[in-house]
N, C-alpha and C positions, 0 to 999 in steps of 0.2 A: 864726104859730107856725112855729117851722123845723121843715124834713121831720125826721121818726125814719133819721136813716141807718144806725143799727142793724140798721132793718130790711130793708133794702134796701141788698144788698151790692156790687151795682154801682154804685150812685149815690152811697153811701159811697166806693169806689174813684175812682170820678172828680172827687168833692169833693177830696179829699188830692192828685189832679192836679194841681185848680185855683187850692188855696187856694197860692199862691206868697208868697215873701217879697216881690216886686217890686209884687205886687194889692195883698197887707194896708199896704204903704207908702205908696201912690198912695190907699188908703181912709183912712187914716188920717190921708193931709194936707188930704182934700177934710173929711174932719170938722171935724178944727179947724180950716180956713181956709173951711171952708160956701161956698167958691166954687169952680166949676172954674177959673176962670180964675189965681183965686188961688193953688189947686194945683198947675196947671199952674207957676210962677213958680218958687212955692216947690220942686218936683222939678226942674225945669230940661228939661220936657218942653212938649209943643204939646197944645194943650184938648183935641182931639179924640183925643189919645191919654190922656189923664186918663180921659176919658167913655168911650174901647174899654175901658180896663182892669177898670172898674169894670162898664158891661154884660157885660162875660164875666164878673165874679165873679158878679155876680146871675143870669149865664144857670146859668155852673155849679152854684148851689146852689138856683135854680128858686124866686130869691122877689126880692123889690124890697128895698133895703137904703139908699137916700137917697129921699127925694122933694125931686127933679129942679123941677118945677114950683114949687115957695114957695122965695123970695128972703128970706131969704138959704138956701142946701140945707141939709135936714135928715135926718136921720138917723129911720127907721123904727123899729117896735117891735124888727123881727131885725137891723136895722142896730145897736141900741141892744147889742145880748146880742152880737152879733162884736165888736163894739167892747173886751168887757171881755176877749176872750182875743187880739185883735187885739194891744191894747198889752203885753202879758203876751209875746206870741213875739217882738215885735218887742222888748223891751227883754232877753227871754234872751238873741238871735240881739247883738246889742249888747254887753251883758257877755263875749260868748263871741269877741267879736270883738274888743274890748279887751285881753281874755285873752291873745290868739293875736300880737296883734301885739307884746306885751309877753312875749310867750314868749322863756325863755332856759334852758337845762334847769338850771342851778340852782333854779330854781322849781317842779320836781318834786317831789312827795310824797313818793313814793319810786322810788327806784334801786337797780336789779339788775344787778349786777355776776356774773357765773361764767367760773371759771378752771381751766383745767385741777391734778389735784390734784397733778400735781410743781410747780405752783410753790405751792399752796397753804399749807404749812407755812413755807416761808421769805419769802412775799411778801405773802403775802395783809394782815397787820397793819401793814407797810408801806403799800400800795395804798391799802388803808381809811384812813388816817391823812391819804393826800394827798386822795383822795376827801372826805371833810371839808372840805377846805379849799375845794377847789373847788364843795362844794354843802351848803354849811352849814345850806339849809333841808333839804336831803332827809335820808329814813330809808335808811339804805344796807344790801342785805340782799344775801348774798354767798352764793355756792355753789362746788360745786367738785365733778370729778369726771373722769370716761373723755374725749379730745379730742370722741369723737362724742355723749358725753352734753351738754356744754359745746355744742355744733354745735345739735342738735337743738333747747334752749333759746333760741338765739337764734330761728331759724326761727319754735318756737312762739309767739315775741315771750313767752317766760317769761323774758329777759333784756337788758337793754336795750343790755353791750357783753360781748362774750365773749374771751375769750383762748384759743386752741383750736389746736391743727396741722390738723384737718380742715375742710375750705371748703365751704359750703352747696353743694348740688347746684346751684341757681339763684344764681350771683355776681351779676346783672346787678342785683337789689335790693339789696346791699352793699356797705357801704365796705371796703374791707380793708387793712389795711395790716400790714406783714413785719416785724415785731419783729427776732426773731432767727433764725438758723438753730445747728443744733448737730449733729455728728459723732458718730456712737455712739461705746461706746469698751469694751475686752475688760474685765471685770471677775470675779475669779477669785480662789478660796479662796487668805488668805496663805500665801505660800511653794510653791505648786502649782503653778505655771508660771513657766518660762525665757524670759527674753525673748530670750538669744541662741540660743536652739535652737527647730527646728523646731516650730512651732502645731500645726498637723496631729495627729500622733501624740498631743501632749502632753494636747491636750483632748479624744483620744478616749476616752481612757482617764478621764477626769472627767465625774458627770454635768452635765446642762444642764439647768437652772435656768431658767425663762423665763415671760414673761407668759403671759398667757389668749389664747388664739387668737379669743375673741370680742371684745379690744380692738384697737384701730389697731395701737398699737404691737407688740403680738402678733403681729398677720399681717403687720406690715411685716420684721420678724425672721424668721420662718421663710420667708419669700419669698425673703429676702435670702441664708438658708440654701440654700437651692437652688439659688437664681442662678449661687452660687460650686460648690454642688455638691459640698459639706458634709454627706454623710448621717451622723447621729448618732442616739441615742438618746435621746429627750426623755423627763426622770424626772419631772419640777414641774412645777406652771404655777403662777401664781398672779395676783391682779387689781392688787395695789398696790406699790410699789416695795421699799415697807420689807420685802415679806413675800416677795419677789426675790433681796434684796441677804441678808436675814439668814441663809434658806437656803442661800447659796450659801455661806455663812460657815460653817457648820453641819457641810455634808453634804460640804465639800471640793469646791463644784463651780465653775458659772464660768453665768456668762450675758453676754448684749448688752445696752446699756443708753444711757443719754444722759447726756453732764454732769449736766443738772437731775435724774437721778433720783439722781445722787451724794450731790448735796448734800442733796437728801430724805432720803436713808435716811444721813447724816453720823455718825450713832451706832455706826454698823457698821465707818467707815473704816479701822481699826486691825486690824480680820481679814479686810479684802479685799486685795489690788494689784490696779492698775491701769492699764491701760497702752491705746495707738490700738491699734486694730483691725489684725491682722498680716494680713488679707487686703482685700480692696476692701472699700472706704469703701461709708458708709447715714450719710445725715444725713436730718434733717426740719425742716421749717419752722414756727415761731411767728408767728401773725396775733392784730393785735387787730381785730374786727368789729362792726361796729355797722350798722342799718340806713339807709339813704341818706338825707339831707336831712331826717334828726327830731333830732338831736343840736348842731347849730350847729359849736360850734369843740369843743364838748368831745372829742370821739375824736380829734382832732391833739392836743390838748392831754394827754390821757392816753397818747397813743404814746410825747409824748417824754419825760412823767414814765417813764413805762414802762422806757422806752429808756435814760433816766437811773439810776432805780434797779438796770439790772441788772448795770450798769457799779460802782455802788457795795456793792451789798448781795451780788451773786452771783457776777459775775465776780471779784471780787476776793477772795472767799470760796474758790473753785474754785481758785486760783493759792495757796492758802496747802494747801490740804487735798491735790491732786493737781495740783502743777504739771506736769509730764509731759503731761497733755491739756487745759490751761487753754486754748490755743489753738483747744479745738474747738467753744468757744461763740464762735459769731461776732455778736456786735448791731451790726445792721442802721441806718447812721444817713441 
């Protein structure tokens, strides 16, 4: 009868030691080959390392598991009872190893895409459409939100590639690659500002409109405000573009902004103008990330659909709606 290793929590511990994939194989060939010599053959090992493996399986679980002595070896009553979960691990460890070598991430169950949410309204049904093609088996399940909420997801492995401006704390486990870069640019209630007269004065006198100071983009703005040494009076904040751009349409004000949130909040464009930035430049960078060596070719392959659609779908969208700052979306090739 094999020990109760339930009961006995050390010896338990040192069984799951001992039981190795490379013992339960070397047991497994002297069974059905009832010969050391023959398993020795068969593994492509020497007798006497057949015979070590197997006395340390039987030292470690403190019973006898062949008898050695009758020609041809035979198998004990507790050799008889490993035997039946012996073949069981060794043919999971097998399928799982077939699995692996046959891995190609189209063969994913499912896939989690997250994207930051300015591109999410004008890219995301795009993306999903090539996503498809590229993974016919998988369920593709999409998110979208803040660049550090996007960031965080990928980290927690709640997303398998992310599209994000913000870069994990720890790069060194990431692939990352530079989509695009983009240039703020002034955007200001129509008719409220002059572009051949002085900034300065014109926007002090209008409020400012601006993100949430607990988004990226938020504190990349008011940093930026400082830098140049711009003290104004912040009236709004708010979390989403649309709710930026419409206010500013609204209340006759002006905020900082990016191409892509232009083209987010595009329903507004007819009560904003917009025009570069009359003081020093603020851009920010677009990365798509995935984590290192789990994806194969897929994340080159979605950089350069990526890269491709934004030359079709956005840039050239951007050049119809605000030619004036088309040039400020720069894709990265």
């Amino acid at each position: 009868m094999i020990p109760d290793f339930n009961q006995n929590g050390a010896r338990k511990a040192n069984l799951s030691d001992r039981l190795t994939l490379r013992g339960l194989r070397v047991f497994i060939a002297l069974e059905e080959t009832q010969s050391v010599a023959d398993a020795a053959l068969k593994l492509g090992l020497s007798k006497s390392s057949v015979s070590q493996h197997i006395t340390t399986l039987e030292q470690s679980i403190g019973i006898t598991l062949f008898d050695r002595k009758q020609k041809p070896v035979t198998l004990t009553p507790a050799g008889q009872t490993l035997s039946q979960h012996a073949h069981q691990i060794i043919a999971t460890v097998s399928e799982a190893e077939t699995a692996l070598a046959d891995f190609n991430a189209d063969s994913m169950p499912v896939f989690r895409f997250a994207l930051i949410d300015d591109l999410d309204a004008s890219l995301t049904p795009v993306i999903v459409t090539a996503l498809q093609t590229k993974l016919p088996r998988s369920f593709i399940r999409t998110f979208s939100g803040r660049s550090d909420q996007i960031t965080e997801r990928i980290v927690a492995r709640e997303a398998d590639i992310a599209v994000t401006a913000s870069l994990p704390a720890d790069i060194s486990k990431f692939h990352i690659q530079e989509l695009f870069r983009e240039q703020f640019v002034l955007v200001v209630a129509k008719g409220c500002y002059q572009v051949d007269e002085d900034w300065q004065p014109q926007l002090s006198k209008l409020p400012l409109v601006q993100y949430s100071e607990s988004m990226p983009i938020g504190q990349l703005v008011i940093t930026h405000l400082k830098r140049i040494q711009f003290d104004v009076s912040r009236r709004f904040s708010f979390e989403t573009t649309r709710a930026v751009i419409a206010t500013v349409a609204k209340t006759g004000g002006w905020t900082i902004a990016t191409p892509l949130s232009i083209l987010d909040a595009s329903r507004f464009r007819d009560k904003v103008d917009i025009f570069p930035l009359p003081f020093a430049s603020l851009s920010r960078n677009i990365f798509l990330i995935s984590r290192t060596n789990e994806l194969g070719t897929l994340p080159l392959e979605l950089t350069k659909t990526f890269r491709q659609l934004l030359k079709t779908e956005l840039q050239s969208e951007l050049i119809k709606i605000a030619p004036n700052v088309a040039d400020k979306l720069e894709i990265i090739d």
